[in-house]
Structure formats: C-alpha cells, structure tokens
N, C-alpha and C positions, 0 to 999 in steps of 0.2 A: 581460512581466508582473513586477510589485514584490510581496517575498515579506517577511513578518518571519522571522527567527529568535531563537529566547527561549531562551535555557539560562545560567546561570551558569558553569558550565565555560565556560571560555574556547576548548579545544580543537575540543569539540565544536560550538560554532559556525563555528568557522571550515572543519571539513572540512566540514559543511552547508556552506556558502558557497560554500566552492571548488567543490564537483561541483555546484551550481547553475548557479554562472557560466560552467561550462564547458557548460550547455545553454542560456545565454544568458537567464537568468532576472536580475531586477535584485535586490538580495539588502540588506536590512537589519538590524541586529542590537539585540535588548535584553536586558540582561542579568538581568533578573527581573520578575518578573508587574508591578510598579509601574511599571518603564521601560516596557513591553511596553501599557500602558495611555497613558500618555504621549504613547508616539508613532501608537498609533491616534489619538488625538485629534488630531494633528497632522498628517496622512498617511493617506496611501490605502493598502492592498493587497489583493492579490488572494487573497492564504491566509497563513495564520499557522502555522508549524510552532513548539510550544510546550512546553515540558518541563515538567512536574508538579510534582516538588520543587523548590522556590526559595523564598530568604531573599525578607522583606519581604512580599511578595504570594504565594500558590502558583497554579498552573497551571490549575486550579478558579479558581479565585477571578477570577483577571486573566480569562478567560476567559466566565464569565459576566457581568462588567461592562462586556467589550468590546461581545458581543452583546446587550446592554443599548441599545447605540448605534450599533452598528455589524453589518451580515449580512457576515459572512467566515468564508471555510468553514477549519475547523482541523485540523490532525494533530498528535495530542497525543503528548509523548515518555515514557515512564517507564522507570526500571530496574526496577518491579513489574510485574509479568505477573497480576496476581488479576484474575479475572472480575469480583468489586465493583470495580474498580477503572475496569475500562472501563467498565462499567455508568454512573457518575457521570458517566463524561466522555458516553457517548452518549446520559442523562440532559438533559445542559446542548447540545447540537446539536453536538456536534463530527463530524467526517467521515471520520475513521479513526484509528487507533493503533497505535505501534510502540514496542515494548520494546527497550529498552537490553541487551545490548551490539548492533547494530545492522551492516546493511551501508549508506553512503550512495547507495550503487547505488539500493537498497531504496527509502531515502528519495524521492529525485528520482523513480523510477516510481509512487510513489504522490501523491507530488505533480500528477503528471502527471495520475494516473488520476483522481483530485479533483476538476481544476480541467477536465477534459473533461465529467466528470458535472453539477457547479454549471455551466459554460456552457452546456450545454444538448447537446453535440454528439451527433451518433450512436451510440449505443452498440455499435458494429461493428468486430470486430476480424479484420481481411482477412489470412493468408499465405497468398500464393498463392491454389490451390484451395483452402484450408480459409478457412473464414467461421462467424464465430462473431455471432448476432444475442443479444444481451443483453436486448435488450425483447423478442424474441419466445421467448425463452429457446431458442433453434434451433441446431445445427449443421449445415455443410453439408461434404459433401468433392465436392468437383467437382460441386457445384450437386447432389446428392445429399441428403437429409434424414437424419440418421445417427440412433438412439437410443441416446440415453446415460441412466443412471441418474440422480438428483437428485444423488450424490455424484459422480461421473465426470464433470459440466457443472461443480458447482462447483470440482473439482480442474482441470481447463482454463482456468475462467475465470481460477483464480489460480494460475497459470501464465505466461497470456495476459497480467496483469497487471502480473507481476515478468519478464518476457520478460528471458532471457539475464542471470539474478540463479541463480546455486545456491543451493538451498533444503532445510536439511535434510530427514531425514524426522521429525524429531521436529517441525520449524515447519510442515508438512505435513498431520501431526495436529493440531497446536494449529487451523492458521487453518480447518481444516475440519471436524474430527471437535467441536473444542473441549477445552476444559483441561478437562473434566469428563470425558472418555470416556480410558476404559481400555484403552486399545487396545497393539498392539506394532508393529514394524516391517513385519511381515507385512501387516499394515494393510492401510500404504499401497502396499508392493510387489502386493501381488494387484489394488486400485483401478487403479493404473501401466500394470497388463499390459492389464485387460478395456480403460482407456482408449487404450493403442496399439493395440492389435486393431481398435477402432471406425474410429481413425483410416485405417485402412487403409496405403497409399503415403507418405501424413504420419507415422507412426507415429516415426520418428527426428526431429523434431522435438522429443520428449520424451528427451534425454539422460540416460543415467547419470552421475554424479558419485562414482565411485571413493570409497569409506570414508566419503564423506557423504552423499545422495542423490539429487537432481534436476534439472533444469534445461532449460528452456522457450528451445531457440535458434534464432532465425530471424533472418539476415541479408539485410538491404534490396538487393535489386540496385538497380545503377548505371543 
C-alpha cells in the first residue's frame, strides 16, 4: 500500500517513513499542503498522513481540495491538541488525529487501524481466547460473553488499537474521558482494575508501565 506523508519538518517525515517501511508500506513524501495537492493529482494512495501547519497551503485546506477529487482516508497531524481543532478536521472527513509530540509506533498502528476500517475488513480483534467484535460491540473470553461498561469496551478497544504502544494515563483520559472531562489519575487506574477483573486469565495482558501508565501486550506465536 502507497502512503503520502505532508509535514514541513523534514525530520518528522522521514521517521514517518522509516517505521513505515519497515512494515512494508510504500511511503511518499510532500512537504506542504500545495506539494501534497500536486501529487494527489498525479498519484494514487491509499491514506494521507498530513500535518496541519504548513507554509503555502495548511493542512485544512490541501485536505479539503484533495477530497474535492479524490476519497483518501486522512490522519491529520498537529502540535494543537484543542477540541475545535479536531472538530474541523472531522468536519472536512478525515479519519483520525494525532498530536504532536507523537510516538511513530502510534502512527503506523493507526494507520493500520484506518486503512482496516476504509477496506472494509472485520472488525475483530482475536488474542488468544480473548475476542473483541467491534460491530457487535461484544467481548468474549473463552467464547464467554463478558460485560463491560460503555467506558471499560472503549478503554480495550483503544488499547487493542495501540497494542504494545505505552500510553500514558493522561493520553488515556484525553482519547476516552475527552479533553473536557476533569478527571485525575484515579480515573483511569480504578477503569484499569474493573477492566482486568472482566478479563479474567487475560487480565495481564493490560501491563503496567512504571511512572507512566499502560500498555496493551500481546505477542503473536510462531
């Protein structure tokens, strides 16, 4: 699959790039909303990962005149974190966002989880005995029906999404609670606990991360 990447910073494209190509993604680059518009017209891709500020065109802008002409699904990048901010991008169709300063772990698993959704694929995310169904909003542990809370599926789902990515507990709050909700760290630690209880035998699955918070690890056997 052929990917754009839009940022000015010259660094940040290129670590984009590299932890792409090392999952085997074919990786392009423009270095502001005008280039970025350019070579969609010239070029196919499969998703646009696009950063917000840029001289000449911004991130808005190349982005709605893409989709003007073109259906590609986007993950928009910014060093802003403000709710108006998403708001615009998921205004104009974009397909996820992530704030700067950034993991590219991060990046590529959302890329991933993207372009699984635009293709159409199952929404089924299998360890092991644990089965998470996304359209039937279900969990299962050993073929088991488990209930979970409306917060405790969505704290798994995204989990499940950033698999083996530590994730503070403050990005925790943000991607669940929201940057509106007032909450502390307590939060997310008592959400943690009811959702390894559910898990039963899976429950170590959900790691602690020493002095920062969480992390979702499950390694593929051979």
């Amino acid at each position: 699959m052929k990917i754009l990447v839009v940022d000015d910073e010259d660094l940040i494209r290129e670590v984009i790039k590299e932890y792409l190509q090392l999952e085997d993604f074919v990786v392009d680059e423009a270095i502001n909303g005008e280039d970025a518009v350019n070579k969609c017209k010239a070029n196919d891709y499969d998703l646009i990962i696009m950063d917000i500020m840029m001289p000449k065109k911004d991130g808005y802008q190349a982005c709605k005149e893409i989709k003007g002409f073109k259906d590609i699904p986007f993950i928009m990048l910014s060093a802003r974190g403000e709710e108006y901010d998403k708001l615009i991008g998921f205004d104009l169709g974009i397909d996820d966002y992530v704030t700067k300063p950034f993991s590219p772990k991060e990046v590529v698993a959302r890329v991933k989880a993207v372009l699984k959704r635009t293709n159409g694929e199952d929404d089924k995310y299998i360890f092991g005995g644990l089965v998470i169904d996304d359209k039937a909003h279900e969990v299962y542990v050993d073929k088991k029906l488990i209930n979970l809370t409306p917060k405790e599926y969505d704290l798994l789902k995204y989990f499940v999404t950033n698999k083996n990515i530590a994730l503070s507990r403050e990005k925790l709050l943000a991607a669940i609670w929201g940057y509106a909700f007032y909450g502390d760290d307590r939060t997310v630690d008592t959400h943690i606990k009811t959702l390894r209880n559910s898990l039963g035998k899976y429950r170590d699955l959900i790691k602690t991360v020493r002095g920062m918070g969480y992390k979702f690890e499950y390694k593929e056997k051979d």
